[in-house]
N, C-alpha and C positions, 0 to 999 in steps of 0.2 A: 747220759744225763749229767749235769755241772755237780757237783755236790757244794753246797756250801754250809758253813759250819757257824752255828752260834751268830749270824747276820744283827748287826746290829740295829732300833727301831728307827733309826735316820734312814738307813738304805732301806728297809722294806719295799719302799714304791718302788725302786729300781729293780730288788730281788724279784718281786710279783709281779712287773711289767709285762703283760701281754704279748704274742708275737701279732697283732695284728695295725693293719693300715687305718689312719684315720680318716675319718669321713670326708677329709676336705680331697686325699688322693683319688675320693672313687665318685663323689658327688656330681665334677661334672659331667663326667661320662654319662650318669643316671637320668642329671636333667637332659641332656642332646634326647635320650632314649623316647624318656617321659614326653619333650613337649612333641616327637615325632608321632607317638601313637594317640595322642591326643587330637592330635591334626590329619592323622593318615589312617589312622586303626588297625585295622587286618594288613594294609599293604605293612605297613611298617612291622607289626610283629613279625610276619614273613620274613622282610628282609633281615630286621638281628635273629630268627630261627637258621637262616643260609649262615649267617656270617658265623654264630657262636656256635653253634650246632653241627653247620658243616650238612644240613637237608634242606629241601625244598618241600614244604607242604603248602597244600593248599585247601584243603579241608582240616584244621585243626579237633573237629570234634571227633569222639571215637564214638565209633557205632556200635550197636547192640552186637552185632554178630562179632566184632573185633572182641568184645568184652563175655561172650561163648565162646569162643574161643580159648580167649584166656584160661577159661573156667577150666576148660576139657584138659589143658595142658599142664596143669598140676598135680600132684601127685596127693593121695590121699591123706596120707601123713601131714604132710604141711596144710592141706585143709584145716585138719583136727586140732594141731598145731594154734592156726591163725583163729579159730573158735574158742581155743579154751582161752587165750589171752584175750578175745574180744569178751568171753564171757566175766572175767574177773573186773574187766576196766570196765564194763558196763554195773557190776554189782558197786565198786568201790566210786563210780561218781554219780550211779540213782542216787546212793547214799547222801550227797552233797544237796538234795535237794529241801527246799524250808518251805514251811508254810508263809502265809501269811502273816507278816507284824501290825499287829493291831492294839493301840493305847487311847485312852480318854487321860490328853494332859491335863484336865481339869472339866467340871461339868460343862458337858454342853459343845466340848471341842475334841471331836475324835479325829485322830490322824491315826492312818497305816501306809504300809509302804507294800506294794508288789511287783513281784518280777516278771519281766517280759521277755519271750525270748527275742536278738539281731534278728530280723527278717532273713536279711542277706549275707551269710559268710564263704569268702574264696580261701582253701585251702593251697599252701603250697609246698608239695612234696618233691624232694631234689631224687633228681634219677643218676646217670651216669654209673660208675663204677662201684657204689653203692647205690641203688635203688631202696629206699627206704619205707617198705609200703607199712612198714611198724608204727610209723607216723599218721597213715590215717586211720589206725584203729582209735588212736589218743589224742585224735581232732574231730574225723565224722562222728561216733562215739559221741561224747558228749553234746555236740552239736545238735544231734540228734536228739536225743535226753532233753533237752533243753525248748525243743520244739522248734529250730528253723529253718524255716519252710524251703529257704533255696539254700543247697548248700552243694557249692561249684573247686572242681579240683583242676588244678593246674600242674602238670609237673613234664619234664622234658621227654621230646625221642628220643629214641638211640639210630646210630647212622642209618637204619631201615626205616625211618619214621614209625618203627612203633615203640609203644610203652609197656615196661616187664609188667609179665603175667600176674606176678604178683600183687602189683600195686593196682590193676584190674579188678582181680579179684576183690582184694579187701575194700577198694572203693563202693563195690556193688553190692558187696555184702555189709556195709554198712552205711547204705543207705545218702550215698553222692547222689546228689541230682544229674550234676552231667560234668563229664573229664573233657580237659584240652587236652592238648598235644604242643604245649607252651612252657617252657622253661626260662631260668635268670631272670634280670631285668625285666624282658618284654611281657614274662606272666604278669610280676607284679604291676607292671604300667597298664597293663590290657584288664586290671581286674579293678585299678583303679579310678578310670576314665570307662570305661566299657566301649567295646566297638562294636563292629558290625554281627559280629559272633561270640562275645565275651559279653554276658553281662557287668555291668557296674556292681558290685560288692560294695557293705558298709563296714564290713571290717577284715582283717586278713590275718593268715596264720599259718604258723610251717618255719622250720629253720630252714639256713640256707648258708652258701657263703658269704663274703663278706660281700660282695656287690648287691647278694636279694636282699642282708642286712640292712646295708643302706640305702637301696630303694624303697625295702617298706617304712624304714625312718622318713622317708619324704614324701612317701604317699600321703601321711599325716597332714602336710600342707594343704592337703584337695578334701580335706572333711572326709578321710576316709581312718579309721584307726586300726590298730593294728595290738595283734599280744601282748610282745614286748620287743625289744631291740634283743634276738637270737643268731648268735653267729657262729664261730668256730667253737665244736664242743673242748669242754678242759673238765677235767677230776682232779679234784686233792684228796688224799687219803692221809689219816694218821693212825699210824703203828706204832704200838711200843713191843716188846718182847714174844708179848702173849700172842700176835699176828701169826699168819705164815706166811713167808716170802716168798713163797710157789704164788699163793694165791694175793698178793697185794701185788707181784708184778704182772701177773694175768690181767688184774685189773687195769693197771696203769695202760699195757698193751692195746686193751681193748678199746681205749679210749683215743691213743695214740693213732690206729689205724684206720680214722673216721678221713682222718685227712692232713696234709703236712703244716697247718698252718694248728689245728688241734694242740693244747698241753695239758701236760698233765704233772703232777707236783705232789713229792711223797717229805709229809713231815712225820717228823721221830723225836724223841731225846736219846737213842739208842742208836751211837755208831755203828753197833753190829748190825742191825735191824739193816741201816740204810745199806751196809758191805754188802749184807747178802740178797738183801732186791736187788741191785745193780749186779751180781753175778748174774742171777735169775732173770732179766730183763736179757742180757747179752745172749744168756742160752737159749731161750723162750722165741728169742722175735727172728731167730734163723730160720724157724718153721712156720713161719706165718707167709702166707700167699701174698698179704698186703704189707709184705715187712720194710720194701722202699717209702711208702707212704709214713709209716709210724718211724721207722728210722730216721725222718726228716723232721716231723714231732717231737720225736724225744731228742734231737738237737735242741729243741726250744723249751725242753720239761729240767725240772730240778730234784733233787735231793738235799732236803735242807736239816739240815740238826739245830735243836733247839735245846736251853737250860733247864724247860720245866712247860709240863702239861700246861699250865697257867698262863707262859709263853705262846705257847703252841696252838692254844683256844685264842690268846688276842690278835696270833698271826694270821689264821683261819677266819676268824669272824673281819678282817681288814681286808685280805683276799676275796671273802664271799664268793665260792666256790658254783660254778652250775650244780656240781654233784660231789658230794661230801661223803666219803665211807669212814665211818672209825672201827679200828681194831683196837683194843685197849682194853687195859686190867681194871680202867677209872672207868670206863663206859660211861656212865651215869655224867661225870662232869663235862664229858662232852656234849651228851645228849642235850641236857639241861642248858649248857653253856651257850650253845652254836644260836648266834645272834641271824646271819645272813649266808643261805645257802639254797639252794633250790630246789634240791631235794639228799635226805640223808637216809644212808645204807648203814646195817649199823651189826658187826660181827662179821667172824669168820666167813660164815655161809650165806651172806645178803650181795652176791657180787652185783656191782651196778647193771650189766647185763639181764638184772631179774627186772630192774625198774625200766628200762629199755624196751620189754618185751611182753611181759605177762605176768607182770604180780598183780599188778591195777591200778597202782599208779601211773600217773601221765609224765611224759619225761620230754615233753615240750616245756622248757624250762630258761631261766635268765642267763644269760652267759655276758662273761668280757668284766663282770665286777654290777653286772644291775641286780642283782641276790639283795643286795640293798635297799633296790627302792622295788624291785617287782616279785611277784608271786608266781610261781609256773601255771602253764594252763591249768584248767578246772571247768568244773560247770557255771560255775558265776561268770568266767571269760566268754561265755558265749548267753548270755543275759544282760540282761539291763536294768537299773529299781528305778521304776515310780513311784511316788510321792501321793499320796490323794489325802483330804482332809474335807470333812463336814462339821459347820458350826452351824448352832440353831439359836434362836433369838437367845436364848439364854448366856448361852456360850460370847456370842459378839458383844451383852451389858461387861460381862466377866474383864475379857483382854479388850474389847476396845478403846477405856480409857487409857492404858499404857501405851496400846499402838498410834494413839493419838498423841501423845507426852515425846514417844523418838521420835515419829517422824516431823513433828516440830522442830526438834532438838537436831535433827538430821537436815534444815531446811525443805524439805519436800513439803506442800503443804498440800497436792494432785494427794498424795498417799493419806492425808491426815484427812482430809475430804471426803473419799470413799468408808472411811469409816462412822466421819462427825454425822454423815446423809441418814445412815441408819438406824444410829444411835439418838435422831432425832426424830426417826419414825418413829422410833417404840418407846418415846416415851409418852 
């Protein structure tokens, strides 16, 4: 990792610069993909399944007996496992749920608002080398909570055209409607448009790399929406003293080995602090099975020193981290402080692997620097509010004179009309 020291706040954007492509490198590949399954459907997913995939299917849907299958071939342990994390993420986002808001802004005019679950959401879950069926505890899950009614999963084969057990399992056990056998680009485009076998989805959700990134950024264009813009995962951590450097390079690690394009970024005011993670990062990732992936990571991760906590929370809150752990003696001023982040770990003992997996938080979250303007998944992500309001003759003497005075003032006089009709009935 680069270590750099005491960065001054002119360079920051430089220091924080992402390692990833921007949209204009990957955009037209996406549109050629888009307008093909748009026009072609099933043939077309097919053919980028041969091309990226490197299989040939032709039944993209997984069957009942593929998905017993599944069941049979897992081991009890990780059953119980995939339960007790379903069960905590189901207690911490019932929780998330509100009644109805209900006000009388004045006699006679009552407005409330309720929520309604998306009909239709396509999850998408990335397979290959990581199989991530973590993901649809912390998508089906809430979706389900939430009450909607079709909820369709997409994620890749493996050179056998089938899909790991495990992301079988946890899809069935929490309540997907129906899996493809569709990965990258052509999931997002097939869930987009819907084809012969895909249906159409009104909104989408799942990290991915940087191509389903910016596919599902341009599915937006077809009235279809989406989470948020999630790409390659990154952690920032800050340590001062009080940390251990066993376990703040663990962490770094762990984030490191999602993928090569992944960073992760450790701030300090404590030279020593940073010395001895970077010892503990070199010892640590020789044993790791995925340690060419993270090794290619933490080419792109940092080590930065800084003059003062107060530094360190404005570099932090500029970066806007997917995932934020603080170790620190100040605890409190970070907690309190941290403007933009996605999710925050917070102590020795909170490693981000706990929000990953089974604490109950969701860790489908903002990456690339949207901590800023997006919130990680939730139950309200998969909801909607409407509006409703009842006025009674009372209520329309009350505000109609006013709403007659804008929309004058606004030139509209169709708007000042439906009001002036009424208000000339009762009198």
């Amino acid at each position: 990792m680069k270590k750099i020291m005491d960065p001054k706040r002119e360079e920051w954007q430089e220091v924080l610069k992402r390692p990833t492509q921007t949209v204009a490198n990957i955009e037209q590949t996406v549109n050629q993909i888009f307008e093909e399954i748009r026009s072609k459907g099933d043939e077309a997913v097919a053919k980028y399944t041969d091309l990226f995939d490197r299989i040939k299917i032709t039944n993209t849907v997984v069957s009942i007996s593929e998905i017993k299958e599944a069941k049979d071939q897992i081991s009890e342990d990780l059953k119980d496992a995939i339960q007790l994390a379903k069960k905590n993420i189901e207690t911490f986002h019932q929780a998330q749920k509100r009644e109805r808001i209900s006000v009388e802004t004045m006699p006679g005019v009552e407005c409330w608002q309720e929520k309604k679950p998306i009909q239709k959401v396509g999850l998408y879950i990335p397979g290959g080398t990581a199989p991530l069926f973590s993901s649809i505890l912390m998508l089906a899950i809430p979706a389900k909570i939430a009450g909607c009614e079709e909820i369709i999963l997409c994620t890749p084969p493996n050179k056998e055209g089938k899909i790991n057990e495990a992301i079988l399992y946890a899809a069935e056990l929490c309540g997907v409607t129906k899996i493809y056998k569709i990965g990258g680009i052509q999931a997002i485009g097939a869930m987009t448009f819907g084809t012969e076998s895909v249906p159409q989805v009104y909104k989408i959700f799942g990290p991915g790399n940087q191509f389903v990134t910016v596919a599902k950024q341009l599915a937006t264009k077809y009235q279809v929406a989406i989470d948020m813009p999630a790409g390659p995962s990154e952690l920032l951590i800050y340590a001062d003293d009080s940390a251990i450097p066993a376990y703040v390079a663990s962490d770094l690690l762990s984030q490191a080995e999602h993928g090569a394009d992944s960073q992760v970024i450790l701030v300090s005011t404590s030279e020593k602090m940073i010395d001895s993670v970077s010892e503990e990062i070199e010892s640590q990732i020789k044993e790791l099975p995925r340690r060419s992936i993270a090794a290619k990571a933490i080419e792109n991760s940092k080590l930065i020193q800084v003059a003062s906590e107060e530094v360190a929370l404005d570099l932090i809150n500029e970066y806007g981290p997917e995932h934020f752990i603080v170790c620190s003696e100040k605890e409190a001023f970070f907690v309190d402080g941290i403007q933009n982040a996605g999710s925050v770990f917070i102590g020795n003992f909170a490693p981000e692997s706990a929000g990953d997996y089974a604490s109950g938080t969701n860790h489908t979250l903002p990456t690339n620097g949207y901590a800023k303007q997006y919130s990680g998944v939730n139950l309200d992500s998969f909801m909607k509010s409407i509006s409703f309001q009842r006025i009674s003759k009372e209520g329309i003497k009350k505000i109609g004179p006013s709403i007659e005075l804008m929309a004058e003032a606004e030139g509209l006089q169709a708007h000042k009309n439906a009001v002036s009709l009424r208000l000339k009935d009762l009198k």
